[in-house]
C-alpha positions as CSV (number, residue, x, y, z in Angstrom):
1,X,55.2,218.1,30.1
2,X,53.5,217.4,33.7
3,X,53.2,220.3,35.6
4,X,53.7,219.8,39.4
5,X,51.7,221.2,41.7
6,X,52.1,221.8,45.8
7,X,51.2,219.9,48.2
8,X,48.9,221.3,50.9
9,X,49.8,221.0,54.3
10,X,47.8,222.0,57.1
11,X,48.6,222.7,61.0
12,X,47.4,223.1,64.4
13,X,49.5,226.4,66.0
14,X,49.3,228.7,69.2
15,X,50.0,231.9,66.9
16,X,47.1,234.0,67.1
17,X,48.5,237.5,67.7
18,X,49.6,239.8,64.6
19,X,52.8,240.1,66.6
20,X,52.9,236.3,66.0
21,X,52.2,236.3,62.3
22,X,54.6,239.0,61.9
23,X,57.6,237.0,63.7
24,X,57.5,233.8,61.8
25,X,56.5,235.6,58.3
26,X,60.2,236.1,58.2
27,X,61.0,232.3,58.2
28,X,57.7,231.2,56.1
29,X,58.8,234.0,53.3
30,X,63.1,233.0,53.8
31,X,62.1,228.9,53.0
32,X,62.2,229.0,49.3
33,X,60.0,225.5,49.0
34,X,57.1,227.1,51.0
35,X,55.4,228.2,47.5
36,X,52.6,230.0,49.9
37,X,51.3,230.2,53.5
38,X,48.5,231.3,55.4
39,X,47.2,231.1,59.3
40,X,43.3,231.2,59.8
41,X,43.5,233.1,63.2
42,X,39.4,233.0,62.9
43,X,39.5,229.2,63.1
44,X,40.1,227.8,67.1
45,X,43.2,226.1,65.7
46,X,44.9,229.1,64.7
47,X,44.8,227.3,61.2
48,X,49.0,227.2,59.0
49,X,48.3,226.0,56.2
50,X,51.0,225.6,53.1
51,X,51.8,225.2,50.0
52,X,55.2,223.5,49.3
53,X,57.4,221.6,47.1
54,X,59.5,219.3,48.4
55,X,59.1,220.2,52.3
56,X,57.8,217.5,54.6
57,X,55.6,217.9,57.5
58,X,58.3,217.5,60.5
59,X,60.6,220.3,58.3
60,X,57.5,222.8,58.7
61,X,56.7,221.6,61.9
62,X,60.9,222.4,62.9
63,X,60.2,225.7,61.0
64,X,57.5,226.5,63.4
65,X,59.1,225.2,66.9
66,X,62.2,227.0,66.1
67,X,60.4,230.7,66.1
68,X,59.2,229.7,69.5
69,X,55.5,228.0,68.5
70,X,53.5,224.8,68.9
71,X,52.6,223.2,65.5
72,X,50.8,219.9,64.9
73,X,50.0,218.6,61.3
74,X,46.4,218.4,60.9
75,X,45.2,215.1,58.8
């Protein structure tokens, strides 16, 4: 049997506070295909990046726009 594994995507945000982490945790951890998520606020493009299951980029990106951010997929 194959096992599946995530795909990786990675975004471009404005959330760079802990406030910020702490408002859109709540939609990262309630998306059941988001397997895991992290934001690099070290990195000067406040680095998302995600491990997912059947979630496309424009989903995550909707995710992101609809707790009040900016999110561009990074390719």
């Amino acid at each position: 049997m194959k096992k599946l594994f995530p795909q990786v995507f990675v975004f471009k945000t404005n959330i760079n506070q802990e406030e910020d982490i702490l408002k859109i945790t709540f939609r990262m951890d309630e998306e059941e295909r988001i397997k895991r998520w992290t934001i690099d606020r070290s990195d000067c493009d406040n680095v998302l990046r995600i491990e997912s299951h059947n979630l496309q980029p424009d989903e995550i990106i909707e995710l992101v726009n609809q707790a009040g951010y900016q999110c561009e997929e990074l390719v």
